[in-house]
PyMOL Python script that loads the backbone (N, CA, C, O; Angstrom):
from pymol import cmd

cmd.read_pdbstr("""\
ATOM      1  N   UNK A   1      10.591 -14.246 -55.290  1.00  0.00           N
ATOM      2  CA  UNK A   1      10.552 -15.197 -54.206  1.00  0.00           C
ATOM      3  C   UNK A   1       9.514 -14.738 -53.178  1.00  0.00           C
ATOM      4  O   UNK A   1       9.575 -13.666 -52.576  1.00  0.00           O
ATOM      5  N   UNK A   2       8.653 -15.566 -53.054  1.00  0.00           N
ATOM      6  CA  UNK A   2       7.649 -15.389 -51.538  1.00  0.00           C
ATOM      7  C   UNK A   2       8.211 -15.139 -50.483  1.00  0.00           C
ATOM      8  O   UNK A   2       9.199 -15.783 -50.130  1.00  0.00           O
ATOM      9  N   UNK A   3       7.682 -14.125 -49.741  1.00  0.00           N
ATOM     10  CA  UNK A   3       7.971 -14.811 -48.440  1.00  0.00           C
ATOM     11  C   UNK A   3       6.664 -15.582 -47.455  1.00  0.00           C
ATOM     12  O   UNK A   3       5.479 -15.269 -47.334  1.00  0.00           O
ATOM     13  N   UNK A   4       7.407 -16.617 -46.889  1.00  0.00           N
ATOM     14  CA  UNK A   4       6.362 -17.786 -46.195  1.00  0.00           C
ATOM     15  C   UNK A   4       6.254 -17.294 -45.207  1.00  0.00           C
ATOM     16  O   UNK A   4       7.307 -16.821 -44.779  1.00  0.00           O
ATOM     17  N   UNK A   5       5.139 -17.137 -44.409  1.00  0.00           N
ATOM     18  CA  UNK A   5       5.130 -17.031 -42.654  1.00  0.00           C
ATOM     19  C   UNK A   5       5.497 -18.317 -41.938  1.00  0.00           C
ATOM     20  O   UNK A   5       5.369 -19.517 -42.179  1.00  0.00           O
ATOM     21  N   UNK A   6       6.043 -17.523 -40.887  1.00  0.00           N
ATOM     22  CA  UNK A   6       6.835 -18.619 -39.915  1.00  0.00           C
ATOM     23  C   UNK A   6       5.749 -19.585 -39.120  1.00  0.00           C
ATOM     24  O   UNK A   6       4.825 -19.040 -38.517  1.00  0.00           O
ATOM     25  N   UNK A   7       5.910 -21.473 -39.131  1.00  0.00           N
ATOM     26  CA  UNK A   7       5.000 -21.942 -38.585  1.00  0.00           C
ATOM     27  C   UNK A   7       4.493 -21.553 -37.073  1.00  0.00           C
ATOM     28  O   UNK A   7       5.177 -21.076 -36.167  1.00  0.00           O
ATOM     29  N   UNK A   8       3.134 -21.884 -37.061  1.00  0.00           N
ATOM     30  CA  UNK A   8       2.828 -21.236 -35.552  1.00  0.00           C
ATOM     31  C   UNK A   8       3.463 -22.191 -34.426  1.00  0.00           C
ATOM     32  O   UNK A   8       2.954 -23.295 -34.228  1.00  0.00           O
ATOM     33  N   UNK A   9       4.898 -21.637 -33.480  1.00  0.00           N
ATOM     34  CA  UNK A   9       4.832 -22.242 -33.088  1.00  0.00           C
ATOM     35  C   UNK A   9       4.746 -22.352 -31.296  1.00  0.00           C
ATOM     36  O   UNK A   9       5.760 -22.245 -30.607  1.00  0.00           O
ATOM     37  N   UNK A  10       3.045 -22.632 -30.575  1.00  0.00           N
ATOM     38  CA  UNK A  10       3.050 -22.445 -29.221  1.00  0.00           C
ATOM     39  C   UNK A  10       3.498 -23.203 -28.135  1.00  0.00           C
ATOM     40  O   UNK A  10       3.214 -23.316 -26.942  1.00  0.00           O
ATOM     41  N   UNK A  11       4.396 -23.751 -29.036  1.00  0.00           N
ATOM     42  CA  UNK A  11       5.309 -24.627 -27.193  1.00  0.00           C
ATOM     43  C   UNK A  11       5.335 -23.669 -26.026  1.00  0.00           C
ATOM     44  O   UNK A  11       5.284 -24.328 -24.988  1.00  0.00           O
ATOM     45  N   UNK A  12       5.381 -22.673 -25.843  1.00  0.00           N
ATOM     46  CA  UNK A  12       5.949 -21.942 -24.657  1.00  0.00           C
ATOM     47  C   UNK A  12       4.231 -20.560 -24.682  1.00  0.00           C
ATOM     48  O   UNK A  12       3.972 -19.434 -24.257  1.00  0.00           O
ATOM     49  N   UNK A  13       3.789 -21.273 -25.189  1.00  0.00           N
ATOM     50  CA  UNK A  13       2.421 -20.277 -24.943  1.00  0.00           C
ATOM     51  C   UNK A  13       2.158 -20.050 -23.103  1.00  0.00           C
ATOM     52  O   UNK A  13       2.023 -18.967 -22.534  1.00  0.00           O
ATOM     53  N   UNK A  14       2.150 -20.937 -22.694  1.00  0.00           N
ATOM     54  CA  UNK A  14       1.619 -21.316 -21.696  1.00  0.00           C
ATOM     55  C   UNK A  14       2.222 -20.345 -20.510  1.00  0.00           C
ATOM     56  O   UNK A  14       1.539 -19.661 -19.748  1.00  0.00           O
ATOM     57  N   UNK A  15       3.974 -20.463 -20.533  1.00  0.00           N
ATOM     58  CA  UNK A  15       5.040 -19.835 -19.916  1.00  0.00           C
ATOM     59  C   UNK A  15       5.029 -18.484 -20.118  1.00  0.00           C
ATOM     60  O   UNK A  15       5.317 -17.687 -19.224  1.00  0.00           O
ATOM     61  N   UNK A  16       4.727 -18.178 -21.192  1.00  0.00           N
ATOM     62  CA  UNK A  16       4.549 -16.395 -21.727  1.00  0.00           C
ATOM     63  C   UNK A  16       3.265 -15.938 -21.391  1.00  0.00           C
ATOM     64  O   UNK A  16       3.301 -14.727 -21.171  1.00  0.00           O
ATOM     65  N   UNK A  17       1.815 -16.564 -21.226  1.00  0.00           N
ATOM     66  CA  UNK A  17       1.162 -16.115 -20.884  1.00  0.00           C
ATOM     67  C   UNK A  17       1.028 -16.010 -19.010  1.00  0.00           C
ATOM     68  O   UNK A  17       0.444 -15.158 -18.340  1.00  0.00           O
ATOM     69  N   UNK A  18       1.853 -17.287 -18.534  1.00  0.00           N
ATOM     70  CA  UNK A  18       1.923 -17.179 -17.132  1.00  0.00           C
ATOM     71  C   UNK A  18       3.184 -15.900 -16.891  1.00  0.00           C
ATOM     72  O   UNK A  18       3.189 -15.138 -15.924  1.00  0.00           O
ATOM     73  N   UNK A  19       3.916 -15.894 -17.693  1.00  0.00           N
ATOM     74  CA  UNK A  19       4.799 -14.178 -17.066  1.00  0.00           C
ATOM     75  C   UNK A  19       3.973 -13.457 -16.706  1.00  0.00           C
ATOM     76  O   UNK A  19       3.833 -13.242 -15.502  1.00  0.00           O
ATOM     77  N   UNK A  20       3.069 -12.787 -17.776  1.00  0.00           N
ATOM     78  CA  UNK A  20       1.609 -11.475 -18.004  1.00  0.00           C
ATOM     79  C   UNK A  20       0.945 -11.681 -17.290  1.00  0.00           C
ATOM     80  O   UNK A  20       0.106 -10.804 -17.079  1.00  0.00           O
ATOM     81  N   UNK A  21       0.904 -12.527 -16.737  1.00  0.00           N
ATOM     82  CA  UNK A  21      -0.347 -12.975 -15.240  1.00  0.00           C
ATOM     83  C   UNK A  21       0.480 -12.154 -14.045  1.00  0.00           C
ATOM     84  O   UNK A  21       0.211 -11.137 -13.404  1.00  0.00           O
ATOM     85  N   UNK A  22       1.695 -13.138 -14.046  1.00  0.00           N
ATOM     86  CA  UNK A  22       2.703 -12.476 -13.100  1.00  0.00           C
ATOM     87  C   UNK A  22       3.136 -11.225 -13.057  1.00  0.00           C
ATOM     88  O   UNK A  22       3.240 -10.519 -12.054  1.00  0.00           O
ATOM     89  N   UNK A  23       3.367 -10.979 -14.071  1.00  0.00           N
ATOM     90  CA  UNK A  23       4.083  -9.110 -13.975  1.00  0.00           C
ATOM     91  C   UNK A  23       1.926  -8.095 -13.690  1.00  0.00           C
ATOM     92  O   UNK A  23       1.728  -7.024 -13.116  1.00  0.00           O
ATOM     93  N   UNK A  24       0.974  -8.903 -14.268  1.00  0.00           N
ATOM     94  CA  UNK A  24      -0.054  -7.904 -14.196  1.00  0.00           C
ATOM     95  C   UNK A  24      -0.154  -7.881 -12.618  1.00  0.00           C
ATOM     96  O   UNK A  24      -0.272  -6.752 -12.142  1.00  0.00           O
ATOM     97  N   UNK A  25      -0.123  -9.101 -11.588  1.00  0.00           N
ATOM     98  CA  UNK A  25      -0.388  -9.463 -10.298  1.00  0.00           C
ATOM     99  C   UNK A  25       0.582  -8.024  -9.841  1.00  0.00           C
ATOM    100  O   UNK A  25       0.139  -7.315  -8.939  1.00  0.00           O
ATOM    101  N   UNK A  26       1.563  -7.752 -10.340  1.00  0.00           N
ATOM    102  CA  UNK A  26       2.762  -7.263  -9.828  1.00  0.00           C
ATOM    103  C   UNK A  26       2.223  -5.985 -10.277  1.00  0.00           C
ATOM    104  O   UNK A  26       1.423  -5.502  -9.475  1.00  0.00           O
ATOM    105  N   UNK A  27       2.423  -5.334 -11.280  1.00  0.00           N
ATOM    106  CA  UNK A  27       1.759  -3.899 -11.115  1.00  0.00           C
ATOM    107  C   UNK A  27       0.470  -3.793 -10.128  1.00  0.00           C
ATOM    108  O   UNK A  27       0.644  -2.971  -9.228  1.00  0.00           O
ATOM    109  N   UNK A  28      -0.447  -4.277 -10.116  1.00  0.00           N
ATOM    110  CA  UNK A  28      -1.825  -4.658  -9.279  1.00  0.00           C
ATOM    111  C   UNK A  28      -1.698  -4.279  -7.833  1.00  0.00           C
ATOM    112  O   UNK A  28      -2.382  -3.512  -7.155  1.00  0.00           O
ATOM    113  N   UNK A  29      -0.302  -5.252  -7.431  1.00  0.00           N
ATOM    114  CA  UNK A  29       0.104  -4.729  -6.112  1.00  0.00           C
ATOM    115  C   UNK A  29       0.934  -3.602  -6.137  1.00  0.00           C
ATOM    116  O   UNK A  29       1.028  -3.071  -5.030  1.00  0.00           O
ATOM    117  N   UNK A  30       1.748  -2.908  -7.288  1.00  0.00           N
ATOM    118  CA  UNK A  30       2.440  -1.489  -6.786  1.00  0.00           C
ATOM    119  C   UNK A  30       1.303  -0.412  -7.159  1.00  0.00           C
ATOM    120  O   UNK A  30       1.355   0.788  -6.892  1.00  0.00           O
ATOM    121  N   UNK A  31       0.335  -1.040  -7.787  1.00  0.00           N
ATOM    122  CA  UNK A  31      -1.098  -0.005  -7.518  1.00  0.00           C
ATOM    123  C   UNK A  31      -1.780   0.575  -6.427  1.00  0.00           C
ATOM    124  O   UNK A  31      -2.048   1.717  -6.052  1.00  0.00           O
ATOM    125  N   UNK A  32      -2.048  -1.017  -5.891  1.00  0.00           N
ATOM    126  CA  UNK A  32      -2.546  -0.805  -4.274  1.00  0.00           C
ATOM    127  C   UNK A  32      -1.859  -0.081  -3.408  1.00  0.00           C
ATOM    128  O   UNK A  32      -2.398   0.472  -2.449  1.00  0.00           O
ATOM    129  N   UNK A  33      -0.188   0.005  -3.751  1.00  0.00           N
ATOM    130  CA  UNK A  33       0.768   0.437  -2.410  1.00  0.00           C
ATOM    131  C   UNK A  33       0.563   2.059  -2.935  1.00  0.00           C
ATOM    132  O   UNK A  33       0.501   2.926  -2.062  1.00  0.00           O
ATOM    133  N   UNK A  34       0.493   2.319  -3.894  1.00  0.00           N
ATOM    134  CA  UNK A  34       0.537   3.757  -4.473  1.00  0.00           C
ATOM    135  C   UNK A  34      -0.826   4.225  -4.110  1.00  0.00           C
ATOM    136  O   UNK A  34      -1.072   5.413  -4.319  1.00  0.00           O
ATOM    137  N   UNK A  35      -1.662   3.538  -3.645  1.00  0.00           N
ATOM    138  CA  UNK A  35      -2.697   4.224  -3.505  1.00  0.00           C
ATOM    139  C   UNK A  35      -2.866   4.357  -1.931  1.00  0.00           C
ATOM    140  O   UNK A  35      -3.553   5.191  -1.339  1.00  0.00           O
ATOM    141  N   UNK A  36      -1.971   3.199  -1.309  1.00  0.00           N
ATOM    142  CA  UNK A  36      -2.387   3.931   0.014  1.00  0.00           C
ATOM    143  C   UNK A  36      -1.099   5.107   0.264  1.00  0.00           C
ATOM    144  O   UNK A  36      -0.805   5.502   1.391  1.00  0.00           O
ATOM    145  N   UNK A  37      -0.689   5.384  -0.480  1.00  0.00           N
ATOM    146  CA  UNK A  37       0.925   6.456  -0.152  1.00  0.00           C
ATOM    147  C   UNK A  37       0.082   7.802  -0.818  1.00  0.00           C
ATOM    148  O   UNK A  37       0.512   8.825  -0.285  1.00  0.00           O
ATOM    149  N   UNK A  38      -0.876   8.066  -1.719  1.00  0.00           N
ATOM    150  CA  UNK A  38      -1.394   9.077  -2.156  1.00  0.00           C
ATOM    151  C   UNK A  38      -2.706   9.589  -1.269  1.00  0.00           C
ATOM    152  O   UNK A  38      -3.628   8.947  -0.768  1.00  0.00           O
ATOM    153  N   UNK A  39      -2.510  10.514  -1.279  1.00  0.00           N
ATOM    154  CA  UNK A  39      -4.409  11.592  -0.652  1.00  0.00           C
ATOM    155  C   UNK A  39      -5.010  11.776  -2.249  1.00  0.00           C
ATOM    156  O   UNK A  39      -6.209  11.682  -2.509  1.00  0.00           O
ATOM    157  N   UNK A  40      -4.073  12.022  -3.142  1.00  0.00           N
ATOM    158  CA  UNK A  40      -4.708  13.010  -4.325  1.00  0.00           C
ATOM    159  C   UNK A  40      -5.815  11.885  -4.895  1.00  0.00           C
ATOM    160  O   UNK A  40      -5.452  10.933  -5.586  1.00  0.00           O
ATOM    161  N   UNK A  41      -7.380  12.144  -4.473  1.00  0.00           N
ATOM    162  CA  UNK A  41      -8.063  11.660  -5.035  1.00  0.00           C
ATOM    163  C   UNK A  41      -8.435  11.329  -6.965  1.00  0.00           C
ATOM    164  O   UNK A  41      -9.302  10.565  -7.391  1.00  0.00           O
ATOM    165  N   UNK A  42      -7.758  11.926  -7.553  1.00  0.00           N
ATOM    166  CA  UNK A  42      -8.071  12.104  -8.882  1.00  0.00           C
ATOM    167  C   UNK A  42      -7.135  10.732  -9.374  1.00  0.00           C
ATOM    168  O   UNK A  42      -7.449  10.016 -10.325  1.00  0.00           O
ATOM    169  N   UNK A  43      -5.910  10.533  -8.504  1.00  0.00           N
ATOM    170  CA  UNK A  43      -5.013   9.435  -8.771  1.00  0.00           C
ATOM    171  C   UNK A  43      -5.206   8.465  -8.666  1.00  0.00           C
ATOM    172  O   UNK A  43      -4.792   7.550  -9.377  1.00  0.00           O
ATOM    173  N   UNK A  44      -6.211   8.381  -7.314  1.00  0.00           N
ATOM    174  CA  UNK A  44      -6.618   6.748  -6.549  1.00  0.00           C
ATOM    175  C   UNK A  44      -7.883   5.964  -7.549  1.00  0.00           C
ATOM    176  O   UNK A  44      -8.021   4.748  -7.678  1.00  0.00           O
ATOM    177  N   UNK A  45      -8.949   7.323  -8.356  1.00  0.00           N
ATOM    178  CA  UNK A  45      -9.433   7.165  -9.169  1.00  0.00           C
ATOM    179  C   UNK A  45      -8.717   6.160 -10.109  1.00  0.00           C
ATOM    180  O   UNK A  45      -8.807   4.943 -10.268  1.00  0.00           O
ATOM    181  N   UNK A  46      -7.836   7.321 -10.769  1.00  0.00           N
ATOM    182  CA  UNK A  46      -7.010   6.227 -12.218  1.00  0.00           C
ATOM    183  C   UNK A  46      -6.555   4.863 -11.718  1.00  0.00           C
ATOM    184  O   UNK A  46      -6.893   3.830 -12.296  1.00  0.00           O
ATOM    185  N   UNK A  47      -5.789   4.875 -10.642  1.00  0.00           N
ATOM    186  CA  UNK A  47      -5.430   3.489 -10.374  1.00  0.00           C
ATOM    187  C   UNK A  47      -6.349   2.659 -10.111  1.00  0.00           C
ATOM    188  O   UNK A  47      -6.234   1.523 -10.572  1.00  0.00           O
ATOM    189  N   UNK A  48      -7.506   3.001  -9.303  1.00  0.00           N
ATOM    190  CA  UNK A  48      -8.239   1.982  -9.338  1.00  0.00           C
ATOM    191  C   UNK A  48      -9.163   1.825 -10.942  1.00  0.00           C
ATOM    192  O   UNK A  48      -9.509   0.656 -11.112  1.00  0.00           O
ATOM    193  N   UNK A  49      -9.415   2.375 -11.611  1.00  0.00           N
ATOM    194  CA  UNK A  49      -9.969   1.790 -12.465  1.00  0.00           C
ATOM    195  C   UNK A  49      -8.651   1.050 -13.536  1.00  0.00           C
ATOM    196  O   UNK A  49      -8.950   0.259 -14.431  1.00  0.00           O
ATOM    197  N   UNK A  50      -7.532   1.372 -13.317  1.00  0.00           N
ATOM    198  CA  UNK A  50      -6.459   0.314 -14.064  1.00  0.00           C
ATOM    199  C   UNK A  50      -6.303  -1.208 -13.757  1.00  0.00           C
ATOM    200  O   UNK A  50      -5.868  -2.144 -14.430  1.00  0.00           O
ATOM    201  N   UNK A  51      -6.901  -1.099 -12.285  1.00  0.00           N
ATOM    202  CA  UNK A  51      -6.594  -2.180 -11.452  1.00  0.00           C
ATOM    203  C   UNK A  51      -8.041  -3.076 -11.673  1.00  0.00           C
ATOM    204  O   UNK A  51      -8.090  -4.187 -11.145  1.00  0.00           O
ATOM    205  N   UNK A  52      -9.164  -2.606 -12.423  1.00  0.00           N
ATOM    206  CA  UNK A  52     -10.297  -3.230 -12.416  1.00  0.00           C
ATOM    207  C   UNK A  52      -9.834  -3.431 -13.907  1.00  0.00           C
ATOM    208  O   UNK A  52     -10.190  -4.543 -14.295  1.00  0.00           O
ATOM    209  N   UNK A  53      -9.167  -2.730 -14.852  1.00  0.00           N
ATOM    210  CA  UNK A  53      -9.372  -3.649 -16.247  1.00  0.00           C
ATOM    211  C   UNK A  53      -8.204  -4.227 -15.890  1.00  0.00           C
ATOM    212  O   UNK A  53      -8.011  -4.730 -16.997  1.00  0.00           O
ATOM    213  N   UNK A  54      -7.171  -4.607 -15.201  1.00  0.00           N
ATOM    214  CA  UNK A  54      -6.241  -5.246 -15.360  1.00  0.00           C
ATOM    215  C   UNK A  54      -7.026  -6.993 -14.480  1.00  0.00           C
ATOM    216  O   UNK A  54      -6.755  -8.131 -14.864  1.00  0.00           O
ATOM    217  N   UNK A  55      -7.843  -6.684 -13.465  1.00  0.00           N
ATOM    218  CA  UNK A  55      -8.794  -7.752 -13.076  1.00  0.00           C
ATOM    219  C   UNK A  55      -9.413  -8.711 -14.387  1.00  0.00           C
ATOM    220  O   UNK A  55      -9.430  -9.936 -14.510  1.00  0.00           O
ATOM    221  N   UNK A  56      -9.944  -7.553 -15.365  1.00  0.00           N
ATOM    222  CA  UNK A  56     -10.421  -8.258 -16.034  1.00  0.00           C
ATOM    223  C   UNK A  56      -9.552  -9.223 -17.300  1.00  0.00           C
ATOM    224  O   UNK A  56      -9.889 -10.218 -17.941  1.00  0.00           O
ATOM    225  N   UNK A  57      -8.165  -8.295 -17.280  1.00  0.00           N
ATOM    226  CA  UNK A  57      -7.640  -8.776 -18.008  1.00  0.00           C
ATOM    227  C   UNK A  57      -6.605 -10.381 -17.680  1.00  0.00           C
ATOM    228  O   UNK A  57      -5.958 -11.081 -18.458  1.00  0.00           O
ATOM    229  N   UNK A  58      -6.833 -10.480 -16.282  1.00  0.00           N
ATOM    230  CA  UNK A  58      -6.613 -11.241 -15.886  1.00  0.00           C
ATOM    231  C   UNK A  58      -7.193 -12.672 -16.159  1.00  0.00           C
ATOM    232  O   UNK A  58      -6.688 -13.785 -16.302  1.00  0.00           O
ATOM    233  N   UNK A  59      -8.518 -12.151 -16.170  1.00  0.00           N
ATOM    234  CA  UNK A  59      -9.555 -13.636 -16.573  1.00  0.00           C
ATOM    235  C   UNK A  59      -9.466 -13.796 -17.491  1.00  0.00           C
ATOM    236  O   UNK A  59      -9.653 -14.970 -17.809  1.00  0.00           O
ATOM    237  N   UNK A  60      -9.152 -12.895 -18.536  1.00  0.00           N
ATOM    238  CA  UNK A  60      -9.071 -13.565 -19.953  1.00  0.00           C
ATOM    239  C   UNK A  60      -7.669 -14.414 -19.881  1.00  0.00           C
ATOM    240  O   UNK A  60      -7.505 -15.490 -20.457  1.00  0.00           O
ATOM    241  N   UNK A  61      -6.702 -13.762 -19.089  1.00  0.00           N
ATOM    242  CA  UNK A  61      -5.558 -14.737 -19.655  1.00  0.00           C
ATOM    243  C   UNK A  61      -5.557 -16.336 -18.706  1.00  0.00           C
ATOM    244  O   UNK A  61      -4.865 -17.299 -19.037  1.00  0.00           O
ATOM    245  N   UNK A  62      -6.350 -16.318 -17.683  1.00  0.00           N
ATOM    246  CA  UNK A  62      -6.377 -17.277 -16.846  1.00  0.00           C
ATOM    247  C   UNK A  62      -7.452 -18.356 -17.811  1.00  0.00           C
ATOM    248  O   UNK A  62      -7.406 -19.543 -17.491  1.00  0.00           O
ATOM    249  N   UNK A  63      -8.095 -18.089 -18.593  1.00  0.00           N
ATOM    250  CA  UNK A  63      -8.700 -18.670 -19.592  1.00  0.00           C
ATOM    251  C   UNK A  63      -8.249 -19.169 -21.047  1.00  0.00           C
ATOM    252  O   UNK A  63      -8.596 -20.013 -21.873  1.00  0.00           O
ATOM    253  N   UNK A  64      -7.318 -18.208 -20.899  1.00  0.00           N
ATOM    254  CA  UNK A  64      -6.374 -18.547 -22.574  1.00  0.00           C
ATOM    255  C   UNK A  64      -5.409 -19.176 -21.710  1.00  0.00           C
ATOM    256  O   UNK A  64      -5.166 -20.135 -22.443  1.00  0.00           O
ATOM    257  N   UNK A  65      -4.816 -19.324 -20.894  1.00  0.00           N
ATOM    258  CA  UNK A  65      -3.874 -20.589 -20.373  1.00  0.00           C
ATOM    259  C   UNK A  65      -4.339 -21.740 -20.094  1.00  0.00           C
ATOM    260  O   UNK A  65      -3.836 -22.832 -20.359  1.00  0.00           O
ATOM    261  N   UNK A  66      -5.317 -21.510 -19.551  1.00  0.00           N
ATOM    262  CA  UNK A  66      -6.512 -23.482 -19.523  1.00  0.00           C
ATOM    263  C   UNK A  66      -6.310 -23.913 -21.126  1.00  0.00           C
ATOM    264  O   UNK A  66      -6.127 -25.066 -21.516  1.00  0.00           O
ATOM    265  N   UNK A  67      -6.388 -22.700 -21.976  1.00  0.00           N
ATOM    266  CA  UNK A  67      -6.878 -23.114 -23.470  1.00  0.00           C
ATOM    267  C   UNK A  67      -5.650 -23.853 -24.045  1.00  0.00           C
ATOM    268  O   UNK A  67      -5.847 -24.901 -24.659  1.00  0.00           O
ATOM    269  N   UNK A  68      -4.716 -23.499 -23.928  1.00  0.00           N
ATOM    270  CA  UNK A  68      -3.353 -23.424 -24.087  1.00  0.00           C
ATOM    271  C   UNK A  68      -2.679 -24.667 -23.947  1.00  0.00           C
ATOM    272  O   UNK A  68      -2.064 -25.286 -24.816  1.00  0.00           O
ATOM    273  N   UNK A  69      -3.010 -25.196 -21.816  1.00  0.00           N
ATOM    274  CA  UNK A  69      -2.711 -26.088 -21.897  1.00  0.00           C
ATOM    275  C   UNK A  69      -3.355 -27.316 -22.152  1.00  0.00           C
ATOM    276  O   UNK A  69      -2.695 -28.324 -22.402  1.00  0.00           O
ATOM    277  N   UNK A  70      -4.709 -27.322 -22.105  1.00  0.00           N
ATOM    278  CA  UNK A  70      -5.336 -28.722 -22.996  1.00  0.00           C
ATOM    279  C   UNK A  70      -4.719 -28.596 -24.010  1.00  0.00           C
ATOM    280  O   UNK A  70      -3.780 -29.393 -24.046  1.00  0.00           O
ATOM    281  N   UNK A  71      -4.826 -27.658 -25.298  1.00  0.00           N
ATOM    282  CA  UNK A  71      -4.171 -27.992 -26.271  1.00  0.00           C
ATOM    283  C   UNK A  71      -2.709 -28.602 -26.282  1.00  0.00           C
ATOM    284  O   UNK A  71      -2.321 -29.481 -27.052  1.00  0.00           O
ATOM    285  N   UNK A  72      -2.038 -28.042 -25.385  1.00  0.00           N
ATOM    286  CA  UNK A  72      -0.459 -29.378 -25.125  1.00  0.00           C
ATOM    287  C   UNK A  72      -0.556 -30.068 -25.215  1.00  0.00           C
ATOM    288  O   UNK A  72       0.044 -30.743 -26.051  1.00  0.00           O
ATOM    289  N   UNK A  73      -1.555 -30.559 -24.278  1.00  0.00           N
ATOM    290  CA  UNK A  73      -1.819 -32.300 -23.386  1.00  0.00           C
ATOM    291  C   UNK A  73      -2.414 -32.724 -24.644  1.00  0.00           C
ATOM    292  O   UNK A  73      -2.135 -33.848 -25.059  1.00  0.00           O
ATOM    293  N   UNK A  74      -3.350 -31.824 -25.432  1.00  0.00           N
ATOM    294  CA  UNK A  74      -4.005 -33.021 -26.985  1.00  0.00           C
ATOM    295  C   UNK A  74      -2.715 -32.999 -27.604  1.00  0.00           C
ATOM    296  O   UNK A  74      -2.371 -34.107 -28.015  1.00  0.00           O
ATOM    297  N   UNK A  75      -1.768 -31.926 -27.824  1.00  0.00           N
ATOM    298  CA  UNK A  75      -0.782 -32.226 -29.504  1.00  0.00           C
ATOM    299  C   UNK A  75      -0.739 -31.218 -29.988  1.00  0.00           C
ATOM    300  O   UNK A  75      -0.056 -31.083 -31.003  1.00  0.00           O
ATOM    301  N   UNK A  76      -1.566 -29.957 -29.355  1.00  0.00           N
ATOM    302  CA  UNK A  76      -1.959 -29.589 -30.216  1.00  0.00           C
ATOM    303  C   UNK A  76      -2.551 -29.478 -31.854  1.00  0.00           C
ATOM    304  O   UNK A  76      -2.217 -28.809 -32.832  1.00  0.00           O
ATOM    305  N   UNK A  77      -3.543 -30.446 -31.603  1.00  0.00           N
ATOM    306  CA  UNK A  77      -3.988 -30.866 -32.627  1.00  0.00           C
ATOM    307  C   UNK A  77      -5.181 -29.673 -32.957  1.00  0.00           C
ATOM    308  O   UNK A  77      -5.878 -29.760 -33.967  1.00  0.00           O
TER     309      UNK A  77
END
""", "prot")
cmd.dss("prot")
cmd.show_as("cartoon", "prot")
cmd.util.cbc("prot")
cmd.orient("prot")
């Protein structure tokens, strides 16, 4: 017996990718607060460069949710 993969299905794409927006916004800001509570320069380093790929990772998902939801509004067709 095969096994079939499960159909793709993205009804709730949209909602799951807006959480990851939300929770990244949310680390982003306990970044910033951790960085003004630290002196240790080597730290403010790491966080800020987490906080610049998490920027970037932001645009990608603010782009895969535009994508996401036209595809609703067509049918995903």
């Amino acid at each position: 017996m095969k096994n079939k993969p499960k159909p793709d299905d993205r009804r709730d794409n949209v909602e799951k990718i807006q959480r990851n927006i939300n929770y990244t916004i949310q680390n982003m800001e306990l970044a910033e607060e951790m960085m003004d509570r630290t002196d240790n320069k080597k730290t403010k380093k790491e966080l800020e460069a987490k906080n610049e790929r998490r920027r970037d990772a932001l645009n990608g998902m603010r782009e895969e949710i535009r994508d996401e939801a036209i595809d609703r509004e067509n049918g995903y067709k």
